[in-house]
C-alpha positions as CSV (number, residue, x, y, z in Angstrom):
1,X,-9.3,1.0,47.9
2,X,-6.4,3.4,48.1
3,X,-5.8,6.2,46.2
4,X,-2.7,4.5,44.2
5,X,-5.2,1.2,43.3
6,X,-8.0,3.9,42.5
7,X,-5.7,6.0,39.9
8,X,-4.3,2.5,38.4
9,X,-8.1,1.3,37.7
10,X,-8.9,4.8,36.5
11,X,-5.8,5.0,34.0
12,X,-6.5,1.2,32.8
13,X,-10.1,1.9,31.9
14,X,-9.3,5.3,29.7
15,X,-7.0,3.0,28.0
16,X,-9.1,0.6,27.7
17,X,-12.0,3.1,26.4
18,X,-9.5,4.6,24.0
19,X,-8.4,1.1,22.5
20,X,-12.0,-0.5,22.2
21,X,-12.3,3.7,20.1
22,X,-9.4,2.9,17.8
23,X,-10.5,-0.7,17.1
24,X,-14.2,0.9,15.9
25,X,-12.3,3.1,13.8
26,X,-12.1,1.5,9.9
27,X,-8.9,3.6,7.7
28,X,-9.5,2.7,3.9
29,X,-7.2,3.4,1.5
30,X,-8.5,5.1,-2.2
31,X,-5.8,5.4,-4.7
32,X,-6.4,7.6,-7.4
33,X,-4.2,8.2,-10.9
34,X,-4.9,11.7,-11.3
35,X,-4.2,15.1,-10.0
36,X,-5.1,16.6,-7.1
37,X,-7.2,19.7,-8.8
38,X,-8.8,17.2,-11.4
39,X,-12.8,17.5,-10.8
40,X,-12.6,13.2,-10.4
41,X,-10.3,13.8,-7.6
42,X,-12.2,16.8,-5.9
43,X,-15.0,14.3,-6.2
44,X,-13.4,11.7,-4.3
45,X,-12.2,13.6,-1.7
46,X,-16.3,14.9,-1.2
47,X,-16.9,11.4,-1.1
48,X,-14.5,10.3,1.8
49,X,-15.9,13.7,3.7
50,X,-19.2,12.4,3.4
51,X,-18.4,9.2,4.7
52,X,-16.4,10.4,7.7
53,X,-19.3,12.7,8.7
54,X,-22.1,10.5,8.2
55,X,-20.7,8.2,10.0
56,X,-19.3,10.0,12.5
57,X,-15.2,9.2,12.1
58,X,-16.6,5.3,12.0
59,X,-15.0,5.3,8.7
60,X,-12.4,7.0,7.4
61,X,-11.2,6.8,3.5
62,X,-7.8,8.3,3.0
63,X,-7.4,9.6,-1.1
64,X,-4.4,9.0,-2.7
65,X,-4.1,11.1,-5.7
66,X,-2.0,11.1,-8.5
67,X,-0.9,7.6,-8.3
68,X,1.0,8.2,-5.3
69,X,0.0,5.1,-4.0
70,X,-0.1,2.9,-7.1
71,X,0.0,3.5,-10.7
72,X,-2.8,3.3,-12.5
73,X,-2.0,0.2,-14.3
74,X,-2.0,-1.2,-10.8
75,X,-5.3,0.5,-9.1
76,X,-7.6,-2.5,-10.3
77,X,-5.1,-5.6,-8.8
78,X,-4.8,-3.8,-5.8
79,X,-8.1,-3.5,-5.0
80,X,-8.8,-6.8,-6.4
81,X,-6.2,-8.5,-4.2
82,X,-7.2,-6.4,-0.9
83,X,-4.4,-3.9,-0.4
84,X,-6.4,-1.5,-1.1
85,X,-10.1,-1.1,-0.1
86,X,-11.3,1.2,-2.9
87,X,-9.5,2.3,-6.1
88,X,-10.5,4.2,-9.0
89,X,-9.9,3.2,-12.4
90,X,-10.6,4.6,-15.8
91,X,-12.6,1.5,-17.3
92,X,-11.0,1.7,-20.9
93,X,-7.3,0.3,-19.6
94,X,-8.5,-2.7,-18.7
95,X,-10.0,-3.6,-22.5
96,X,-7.5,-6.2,-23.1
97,X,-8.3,-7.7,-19.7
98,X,-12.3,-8.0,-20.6
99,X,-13.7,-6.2,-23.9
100,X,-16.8,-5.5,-21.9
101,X,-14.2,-2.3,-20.2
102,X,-13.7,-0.7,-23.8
103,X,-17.5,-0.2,-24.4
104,X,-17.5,3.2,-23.5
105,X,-13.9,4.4,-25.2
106,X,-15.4,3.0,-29.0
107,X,-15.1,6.4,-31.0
108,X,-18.5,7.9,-31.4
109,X,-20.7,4.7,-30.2
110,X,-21.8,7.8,-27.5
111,X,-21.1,11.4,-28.3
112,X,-23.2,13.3,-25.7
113,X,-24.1,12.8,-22.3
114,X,-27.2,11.6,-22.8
115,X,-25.8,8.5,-25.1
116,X,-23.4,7.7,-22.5
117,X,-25.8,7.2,-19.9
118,X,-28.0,5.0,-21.9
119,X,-24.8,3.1,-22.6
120,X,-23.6,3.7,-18.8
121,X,-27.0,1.5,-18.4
122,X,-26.0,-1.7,-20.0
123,X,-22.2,-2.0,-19.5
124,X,-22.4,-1.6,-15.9
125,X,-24.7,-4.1,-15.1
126,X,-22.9,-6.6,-17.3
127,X,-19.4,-5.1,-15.4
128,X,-20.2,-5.6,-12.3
129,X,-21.3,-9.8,-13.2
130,X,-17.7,-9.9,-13.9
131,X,-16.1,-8.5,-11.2
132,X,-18.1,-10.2,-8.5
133,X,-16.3,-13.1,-9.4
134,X,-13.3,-11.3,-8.5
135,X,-14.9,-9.9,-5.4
136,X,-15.6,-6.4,-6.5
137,X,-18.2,-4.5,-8.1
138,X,-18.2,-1.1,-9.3
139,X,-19.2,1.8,-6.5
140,X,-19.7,4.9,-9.0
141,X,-18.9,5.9,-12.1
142,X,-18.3,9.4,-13.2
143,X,-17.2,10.2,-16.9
144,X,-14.5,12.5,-18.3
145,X,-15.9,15.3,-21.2
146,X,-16.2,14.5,-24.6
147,X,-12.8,13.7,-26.2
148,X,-11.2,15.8,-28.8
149,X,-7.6,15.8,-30.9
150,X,-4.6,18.0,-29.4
151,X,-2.2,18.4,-32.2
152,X,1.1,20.0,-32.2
153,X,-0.1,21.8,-36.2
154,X,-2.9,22.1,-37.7
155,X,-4.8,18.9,-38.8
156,X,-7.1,19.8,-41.9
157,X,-7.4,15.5,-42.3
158,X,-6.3,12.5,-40.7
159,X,-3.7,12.4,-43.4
160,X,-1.9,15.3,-41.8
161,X,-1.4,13.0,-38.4
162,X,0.8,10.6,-40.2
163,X,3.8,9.4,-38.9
164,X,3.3,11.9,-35.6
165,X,3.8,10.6,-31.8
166,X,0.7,9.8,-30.6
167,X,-0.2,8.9,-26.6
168,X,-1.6,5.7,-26.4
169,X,-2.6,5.1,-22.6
170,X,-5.5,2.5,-23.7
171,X,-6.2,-0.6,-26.0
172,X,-8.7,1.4,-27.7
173,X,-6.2,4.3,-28.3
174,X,-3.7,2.1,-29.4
175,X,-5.6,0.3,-32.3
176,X,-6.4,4.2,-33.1
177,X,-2.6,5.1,-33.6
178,X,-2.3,1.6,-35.5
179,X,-5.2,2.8,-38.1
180,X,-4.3,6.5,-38.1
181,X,-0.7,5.5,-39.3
182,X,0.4,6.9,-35.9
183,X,3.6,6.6,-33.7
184,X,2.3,5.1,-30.2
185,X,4.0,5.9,-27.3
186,X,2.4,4.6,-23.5
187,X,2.1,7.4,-21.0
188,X,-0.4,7.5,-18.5
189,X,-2.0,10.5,-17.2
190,X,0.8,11.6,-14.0
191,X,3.4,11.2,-16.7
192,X,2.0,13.4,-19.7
193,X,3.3,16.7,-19.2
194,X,6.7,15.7,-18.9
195,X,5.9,14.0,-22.4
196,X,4.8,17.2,-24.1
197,X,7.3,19.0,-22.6
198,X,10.2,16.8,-23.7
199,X,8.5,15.8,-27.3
200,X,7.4,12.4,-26.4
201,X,3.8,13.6,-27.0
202,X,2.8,15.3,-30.3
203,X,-0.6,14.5,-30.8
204,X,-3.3,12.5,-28.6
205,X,-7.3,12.2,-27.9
206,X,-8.5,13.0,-24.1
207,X,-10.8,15.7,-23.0
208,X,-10.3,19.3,-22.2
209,X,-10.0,18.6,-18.2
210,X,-6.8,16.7,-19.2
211,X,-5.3,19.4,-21.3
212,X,-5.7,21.6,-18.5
213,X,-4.7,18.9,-15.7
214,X,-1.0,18.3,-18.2
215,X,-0.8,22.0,-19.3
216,X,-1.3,20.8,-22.7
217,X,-1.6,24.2,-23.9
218,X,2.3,25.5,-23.5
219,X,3.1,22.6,-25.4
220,X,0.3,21.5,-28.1
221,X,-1.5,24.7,-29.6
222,X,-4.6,22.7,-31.2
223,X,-7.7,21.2,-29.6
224,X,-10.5,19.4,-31.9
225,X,-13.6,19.4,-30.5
226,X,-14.0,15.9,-32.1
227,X,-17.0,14.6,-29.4
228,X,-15.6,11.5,-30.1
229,X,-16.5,9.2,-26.9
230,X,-17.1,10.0,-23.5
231,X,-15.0,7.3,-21.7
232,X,-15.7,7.1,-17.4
233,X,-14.0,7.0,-14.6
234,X,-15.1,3.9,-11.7
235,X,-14.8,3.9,-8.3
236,X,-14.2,-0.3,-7.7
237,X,-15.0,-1.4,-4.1
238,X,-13.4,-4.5,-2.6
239,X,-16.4,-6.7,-1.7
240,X,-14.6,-8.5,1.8
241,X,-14.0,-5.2,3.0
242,X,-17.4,-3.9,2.1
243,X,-19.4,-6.9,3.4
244,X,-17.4,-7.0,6.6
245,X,-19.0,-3.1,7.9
246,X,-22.3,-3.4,9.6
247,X,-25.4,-2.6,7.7
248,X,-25.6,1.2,9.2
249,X,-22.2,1.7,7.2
250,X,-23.0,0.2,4.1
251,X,-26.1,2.1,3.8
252,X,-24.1,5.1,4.3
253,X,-21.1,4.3,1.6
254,X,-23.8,3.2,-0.5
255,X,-25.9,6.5,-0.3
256,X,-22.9,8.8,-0.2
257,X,-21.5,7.1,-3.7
258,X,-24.5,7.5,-5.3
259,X,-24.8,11.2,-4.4
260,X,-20.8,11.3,-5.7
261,X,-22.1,10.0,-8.9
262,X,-24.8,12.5,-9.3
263,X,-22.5,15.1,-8.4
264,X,-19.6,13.8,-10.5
265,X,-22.1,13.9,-13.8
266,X,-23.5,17.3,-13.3
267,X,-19.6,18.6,-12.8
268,X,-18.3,16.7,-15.7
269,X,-21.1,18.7,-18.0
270,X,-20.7,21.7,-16.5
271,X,-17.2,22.0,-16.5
272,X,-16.9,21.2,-20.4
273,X,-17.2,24.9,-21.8
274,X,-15.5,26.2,-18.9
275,X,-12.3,24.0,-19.8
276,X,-12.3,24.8,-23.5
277,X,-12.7,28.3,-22.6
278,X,-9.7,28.1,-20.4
279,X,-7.5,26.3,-22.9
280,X,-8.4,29.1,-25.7
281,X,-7.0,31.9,-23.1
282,X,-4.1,29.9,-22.2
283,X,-3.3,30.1,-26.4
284,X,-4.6,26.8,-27.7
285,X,-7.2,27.1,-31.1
286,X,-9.9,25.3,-29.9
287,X,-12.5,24.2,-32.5
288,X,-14.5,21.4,-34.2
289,X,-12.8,19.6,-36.9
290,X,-13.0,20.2,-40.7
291,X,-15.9,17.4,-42.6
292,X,-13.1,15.8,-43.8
293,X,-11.6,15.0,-40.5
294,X,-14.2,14.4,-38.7
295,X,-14.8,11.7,-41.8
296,X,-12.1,10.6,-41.3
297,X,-12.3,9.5,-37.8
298,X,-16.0,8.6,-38.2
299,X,-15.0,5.6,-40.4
300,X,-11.8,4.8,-37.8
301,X,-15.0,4.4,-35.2
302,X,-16.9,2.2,-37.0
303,X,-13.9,-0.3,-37.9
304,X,-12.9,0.0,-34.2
305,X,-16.9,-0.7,-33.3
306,X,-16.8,-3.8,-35.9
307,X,-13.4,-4.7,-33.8
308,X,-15.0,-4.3,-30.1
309,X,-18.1,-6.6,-31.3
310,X,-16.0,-9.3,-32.0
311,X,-13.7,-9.4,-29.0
312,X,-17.0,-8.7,-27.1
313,X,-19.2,-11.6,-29.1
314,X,-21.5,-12.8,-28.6
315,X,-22.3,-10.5,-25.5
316,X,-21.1,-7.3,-27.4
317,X,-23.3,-7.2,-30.1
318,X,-26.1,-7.7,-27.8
319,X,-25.1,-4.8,-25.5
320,X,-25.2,-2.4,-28.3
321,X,-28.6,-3.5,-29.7
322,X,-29.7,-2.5,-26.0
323,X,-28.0,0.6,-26.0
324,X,-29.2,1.9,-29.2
325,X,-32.8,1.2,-28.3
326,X,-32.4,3.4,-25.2
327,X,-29.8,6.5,-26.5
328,X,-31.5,9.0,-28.1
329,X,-28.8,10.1,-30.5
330,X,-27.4,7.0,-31.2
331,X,-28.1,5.0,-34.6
């Protein structure tokens, strides 16, 4: 064999090594709607390192935050229809879709931590029946802090909200600004600070990582520490593409989710004084509401729980019997 053949042989089996490398190589795509610095993103991107490394560059999850790949309204249907392998979702949108998604955004069914893991413990399960049919189930979940009021003025009652424009970026927070005597206007989460800025946004409910996230505070100068549900992010998988890694992989994305769901708890509770804090030095009065607003939006929770149990029936109603009898603060 001649030096010519020999270097031809030599060049087609580098190649050759180098294509059978790319073909072992798996690229997912995980679109995200939020911001790059939000502690649900940072948690993602952990995720996808975890992945990479434990399996060795096998493979590879490419984040795409702040619905720079798809808007949030269109995270689930992507996943759901393959052009995207993994998506994350905040469960509440989708309430008109399935009531079962709106379990966790009913004002004050959960309140703490605690309660929203109990009620993390029966949605879930019954979640994830319904979205095998659509060839997904739900990876992870990790939830957003307690939400509270931002207000534009000072809100002594609920009476004091009426008439103002109120961000409605759910079902559940829609029927709110229809009981409240509210003015809804849609805006997800990538489009709210240009809301506030411009006056589309006067009042809304979300949690203090958002006000941060928008820069609610050179806009709004209230925050209500109303602890009125604890509503959570999931990460959705598409069950093709997970079934068609080998077992070695799966164990891995398995594993390294459920660490990201640890982690993504313990961050979300830990990061819930150090955000109010935050907002009170950027200028924003951050404290509980008055008896009579909190009242107030104690009896909007139990109408909208009366609601929820009848778009949920017979199921619904069932659900909550076997949350209450693990939560230990709920009644």
């Amino acid at each position: 064999m001649n030096r010519s053949t020999l270097a031809r042989l030599s060049a087609a089996l580098v190649c050759l090594g180098l294509t059978s490398l790319v073909q072992a190589q798996t690229k997912w795509d995980l679109p995200s709607a939020y911001a790059p610095a939000n502690f649900h993103t940072e948690n993602l991107e952990f995720f996808a390192k975890e992945v990479d490394t434990a399996t060795a560059g096998k493979l590879k999850i490419n984040v795409h935050s702040n619905a720079s790949l798809f808007k949030a309204t269109e995270i689930k249907r992507a996943v759901q229809g393959g052009q995207a392998q993994l998506g994350e979702i905040l469960l509440v949108n989708y309430e008109n879709e399935n009531a079962l998604f709106g379990m966790d955004g009913v004002p004050f069914l959960a309140s703490s931590y605690a309660d929203a893991k109990a009620l993390q413990t029966v949605q879930i399960p019954a979640l994830d029946k319904y979205l095998s049919a659509q060839g997904m189930k739900i990876l992870y979940t990790v939830p957003w802090q307690p939400q509270g009021i931002y207000s534009k003025k000072p809100l002594a009652s609920m009476a004091d909200m009426k008439g103002m424009k109120w961000r409605a970026y759910s079902p559940a927070t829609a029927k709110m600004a229809e009981l409240m005597n509210l003015q809804p206007v849609t805006i997800q989460a990538a489009e709210l600070s240009q809301a506030l800025a411009t006056g589309v946004v006067e009042t809304y409910a979300s949690s203090s990582a958002t006000g941060i996230d928008s820069k609610t505070y050179e806009s709004l100068k209230y925050f209500y520490e109303a602890q009125a549900w604890i509503p959570k992010n999931a990460v959705l998988i598409n069950l093709k593409a997970f079934n068609a890694l080998d077992k070695a992989t799966q164990d891995i994305v398995t594993k390294a989710a459920a660490t990201a769901q640890e982690r993504g708890w313990k961050i979300s509770q830990e990061k819930e004084d150090v955000f109010k804090k935050t907002l009170a030095e950027r200028g924003m009065t951050v404290a509980p509401p008055t008896a009579a607003f909190a009242s107030d939006l104690k009896q909007i929770g139990a109408i909208m729980l009366t609601d929820w149990e009848k778009k949920s029936a017979p199921q619904g109603a069932e659900l909550v019997g076997a949350y209450r009898k693990l939560a230990p603060g709920a009644k």
